[in-house]
N, C-alpha and C positions, 0 to 999 in steps of 0.2 A: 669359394667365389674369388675371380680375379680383385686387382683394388679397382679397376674400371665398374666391374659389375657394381660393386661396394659402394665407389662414388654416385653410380645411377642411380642405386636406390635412395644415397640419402638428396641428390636432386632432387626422386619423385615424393621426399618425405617435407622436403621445404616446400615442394612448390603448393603440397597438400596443407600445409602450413599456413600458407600465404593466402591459400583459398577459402579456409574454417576462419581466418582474422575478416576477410571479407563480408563471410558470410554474418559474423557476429559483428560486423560495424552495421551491416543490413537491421541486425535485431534491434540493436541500439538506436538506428533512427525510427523505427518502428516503434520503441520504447518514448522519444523525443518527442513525438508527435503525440503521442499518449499523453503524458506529462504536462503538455502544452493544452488540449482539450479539456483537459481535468483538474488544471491550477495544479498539479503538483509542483514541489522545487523539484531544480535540474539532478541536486544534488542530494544521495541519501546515506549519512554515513552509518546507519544501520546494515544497510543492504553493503556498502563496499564493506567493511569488517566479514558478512558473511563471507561474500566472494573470495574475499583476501585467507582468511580460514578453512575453505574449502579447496582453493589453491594447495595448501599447505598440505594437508591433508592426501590429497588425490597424489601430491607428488610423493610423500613418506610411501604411500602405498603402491608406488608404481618404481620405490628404490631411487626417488632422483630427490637431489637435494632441497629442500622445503622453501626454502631463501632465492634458488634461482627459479621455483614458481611463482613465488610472491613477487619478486622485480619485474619478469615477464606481466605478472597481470596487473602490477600498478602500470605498466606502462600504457597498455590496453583502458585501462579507467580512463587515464587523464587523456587517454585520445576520445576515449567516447564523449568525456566531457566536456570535450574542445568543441565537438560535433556539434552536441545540445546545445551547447550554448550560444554558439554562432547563428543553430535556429532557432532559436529564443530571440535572440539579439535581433534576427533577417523580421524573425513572424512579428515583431512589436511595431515595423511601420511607424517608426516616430518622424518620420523625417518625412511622410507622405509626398512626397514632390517637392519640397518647402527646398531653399538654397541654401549653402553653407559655405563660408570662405574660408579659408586657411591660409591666415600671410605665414610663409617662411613650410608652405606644403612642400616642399621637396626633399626639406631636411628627415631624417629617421622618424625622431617621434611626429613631423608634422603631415607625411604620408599615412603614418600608423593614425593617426585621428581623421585622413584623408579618409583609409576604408572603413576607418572602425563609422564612422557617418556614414560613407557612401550604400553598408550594409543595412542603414536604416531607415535608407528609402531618400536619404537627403542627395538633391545633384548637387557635387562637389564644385568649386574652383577652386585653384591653387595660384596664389599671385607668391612670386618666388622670382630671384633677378638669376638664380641658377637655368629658370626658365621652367617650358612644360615639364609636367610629367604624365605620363599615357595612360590615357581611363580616364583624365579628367580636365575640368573645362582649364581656362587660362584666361587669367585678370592680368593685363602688362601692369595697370598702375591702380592701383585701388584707392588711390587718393582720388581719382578723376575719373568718373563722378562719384559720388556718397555712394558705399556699398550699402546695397539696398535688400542684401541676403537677411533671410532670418537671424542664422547662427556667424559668427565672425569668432574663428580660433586665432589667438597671433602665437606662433611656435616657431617664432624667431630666435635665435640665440639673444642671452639675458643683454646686451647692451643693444642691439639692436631693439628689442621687445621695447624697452622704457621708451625708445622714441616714435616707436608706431601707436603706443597706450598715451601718449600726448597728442599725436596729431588724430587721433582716433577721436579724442576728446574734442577736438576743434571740431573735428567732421558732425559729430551728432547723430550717428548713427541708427537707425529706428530697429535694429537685430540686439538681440541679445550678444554682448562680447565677452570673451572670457579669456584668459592666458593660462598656460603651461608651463609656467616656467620652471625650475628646479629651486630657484630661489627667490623670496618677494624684497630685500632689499631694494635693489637698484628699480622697482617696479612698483612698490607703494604709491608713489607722487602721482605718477601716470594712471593710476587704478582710480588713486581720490576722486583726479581730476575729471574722471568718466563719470563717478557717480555723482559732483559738482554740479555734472552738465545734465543731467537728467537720464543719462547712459542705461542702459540695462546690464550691468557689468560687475562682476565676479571673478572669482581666480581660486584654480587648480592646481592639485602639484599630483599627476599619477607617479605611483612610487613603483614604478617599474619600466623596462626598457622596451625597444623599436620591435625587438624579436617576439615578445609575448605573444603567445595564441589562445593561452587559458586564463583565465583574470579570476579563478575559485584561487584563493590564499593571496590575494594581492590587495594592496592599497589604493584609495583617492582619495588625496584630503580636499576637502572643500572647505574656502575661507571666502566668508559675504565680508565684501565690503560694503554693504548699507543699502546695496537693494536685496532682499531675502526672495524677492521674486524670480529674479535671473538668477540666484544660485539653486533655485528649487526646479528651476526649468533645464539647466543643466545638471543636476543629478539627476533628474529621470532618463537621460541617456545610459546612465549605469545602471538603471532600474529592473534590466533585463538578463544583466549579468549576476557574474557571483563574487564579485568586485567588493572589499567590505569599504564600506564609503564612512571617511572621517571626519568630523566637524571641526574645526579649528581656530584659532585669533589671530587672524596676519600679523599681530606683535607676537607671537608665541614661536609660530612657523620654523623661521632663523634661528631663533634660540637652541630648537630641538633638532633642525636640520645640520646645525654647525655639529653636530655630535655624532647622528647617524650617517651624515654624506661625510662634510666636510673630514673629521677624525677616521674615519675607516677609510675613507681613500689618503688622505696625508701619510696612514700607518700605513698600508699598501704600496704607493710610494716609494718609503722610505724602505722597506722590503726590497722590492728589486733593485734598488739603486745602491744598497746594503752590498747585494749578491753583485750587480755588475761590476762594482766599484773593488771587489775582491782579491780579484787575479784568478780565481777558480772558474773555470769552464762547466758550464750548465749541465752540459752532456754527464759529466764526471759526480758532481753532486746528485745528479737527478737517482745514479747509480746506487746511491748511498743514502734516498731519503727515506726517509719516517712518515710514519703517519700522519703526523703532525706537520709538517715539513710537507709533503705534499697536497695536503688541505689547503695549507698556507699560498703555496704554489700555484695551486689552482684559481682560488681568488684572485692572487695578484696578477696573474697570467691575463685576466678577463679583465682587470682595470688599466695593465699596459695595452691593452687593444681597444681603450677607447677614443672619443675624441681628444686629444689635450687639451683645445684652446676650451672647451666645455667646462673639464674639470679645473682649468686653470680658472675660469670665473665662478665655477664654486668656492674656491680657493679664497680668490681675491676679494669677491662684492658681495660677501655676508659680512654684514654688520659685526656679528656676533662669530667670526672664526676663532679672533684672536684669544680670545678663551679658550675655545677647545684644541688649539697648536700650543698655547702655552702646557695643559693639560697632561699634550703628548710629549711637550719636554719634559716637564717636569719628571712624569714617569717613569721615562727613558733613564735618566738620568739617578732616579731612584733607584732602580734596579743594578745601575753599574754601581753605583755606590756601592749598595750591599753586598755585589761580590765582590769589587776591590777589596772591602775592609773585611772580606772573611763571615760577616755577621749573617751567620744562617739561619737564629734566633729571627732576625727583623726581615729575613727575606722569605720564611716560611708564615710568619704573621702575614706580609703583604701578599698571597697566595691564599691564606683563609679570607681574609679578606676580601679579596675578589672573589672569590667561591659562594660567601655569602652574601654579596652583591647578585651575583649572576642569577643565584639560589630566588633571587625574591626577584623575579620576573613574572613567576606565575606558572 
């Protein structure tokens, strides 16, 4: 055969391809709807283990590599399980026509809490000085008159948030209100102040970003500030997902966030600005990297593309950074020791060490 002919057949072999994935997302919402009638969870990792095993299997036997079946059909899982779970999320109706506002909706995460409601029956508005966004209503000023929404998200960037959770406070609001923010420092005051006033008011920190579609293996902590009835009113929003929902002590929060945010984005950071700061060209490195090195890479790639004035106020207005940046010097500064002075004694200790740190995670 010509390579034209060649290339036709492997076109009619994708496009047959694309049409059997069709056809088994068909099965899967078929499967969803099952699931939903019958209380099952979305989720069976019984059944993905078979799949994933039988994957493996059918490819040894058809000569193709075991590993590029399994990727293929993880990929396929976590689409079906985007599917379920969005109709889980649609079929629970929490939001039956009830109102929801979102100050600061036009930002990333405050769109992403725009649909993740609007799919649950709640009509949306977004008061945002960026202005509308499409699909949803538009508050100019939500100070004027008292929003009279059920649900009040404020997913304001962390300085701006403290002063809308103050005058939010003055207002009196008869909705349940809750914040997103990435950090409760500069947001405490404002939080009190709510549930002072008689507020129905709580605070969030979902541990994941704007892009998310599947919430199976993600985080949301949830921390009452002293009414337990608006943080129970707002976890039943997650109640449909596969979202694992964390309890938490808005004094504890910072403590533990300066280490997971703060320190792996600091180290991150200091990663590329390590490499810029060089004189080596990216291109030229990239040619030469490791496995490790490119892990690395990859990470820090995805923290240069985020916001900066964001991570710059994760940076700044945690109470609790400066411990975990001293941390990072300290460390840094450990390890050049040890190879300055030769001592490979103290630098293969500081590597069991962390090994059996990392080792008792679980």
């Amino acid at each position: 055969m010509s390579l034209e002919d060649l290339r036709g057949r492997l076109t009619a072999v994708d496009r047959r391809i694309i049409e059997m994935i069709a056809e088994r997302q068909s099965i899967v919402d078929e499967i969803g709807r099952n699931k939903l009638t019958t209380g099952r969870a979305t989720r069976d990792f019984q059944r993905e283990k078979q799949v994933l095993d039988d994957a493996r299997a059918t490819a040894e036997a058809c000569g193709l590599g075991p590993d590029l079946a399994e990727d293929i059909v993880r990929l396929l899982i976590r689409s079906s399980l985007t599917h379920q779970e969005r109709a889980r999320v649609a079929a629970s109706g929490r939001g039956d026509g009830q109102r929801a506002l979102v100050i600061g909706g036009a930002g990333k995460m405050g769109r992403w809490f725009a649909e993740f409601l609007e799919s649950q029956g709640y009509a949306v508005d977004i008061a945002d000085p960026a202005g509308p966004v499409p699909g949803f209503g538009v508050v100019d000023d939500w100070r004027d008159p008292v929003p009279e929404h059920e649900l009040i998200v404020v997913a304001a960037p962390l300085g701006v948030s403290a002063t809308v959770l103050d005058s939010l406070a003055e207002l009196r609001p008869a909705g349940v209100v809750f914040d997103i923010g990435s950090l409760k420092s500069p947001l405490r005051d404002g939080l009190r102040r709510l549930a002072e006033a008689g507020c129905a008011v709580t605070s969030l920190h979902p541990m994941f970003g704007p892009d998310t579609r599947l919430l199976s293996g993600r985080h949301v902590i949830f921390m009452d500030v002293g009414v337990p009835e608006a943080t129970a009113r707002v976890r039943e929003l997650f109640a449909s997902t596969m979202a694992e929902q964390i309890d938490m002590e808005l004094e504890d929060h910072d403590r533990l966030i300066a280490y997971v945010l703060g320190l792996s984005h600091a180290l991150n950071i200091a990663f590329f600005t390590a490499l810029a700061g060089s004189g080596e060209a990216a291109p030229r490195l990239a040619k030469l990297s490791s496995t490790t090195f490119d892990a690395q890479l990859a990470v820090a790639s995805r923290v240069a593309a985020e916001n900066p004035r964001l991570y710059f106020e994760i940076q700044a207005l945690n109470d609790y950074n400066d411990e975990a940046l001293a941390a990072l010097s300290t460390a840094v500064e450990r390890v050049v020791g040890l190879v300055r002075q030769g001592d490979e004694r103290g630098f293969v200790e500081l590597m069991e060490a962390g090994s059996r740190y990392l080792a008792s995670r679980g």
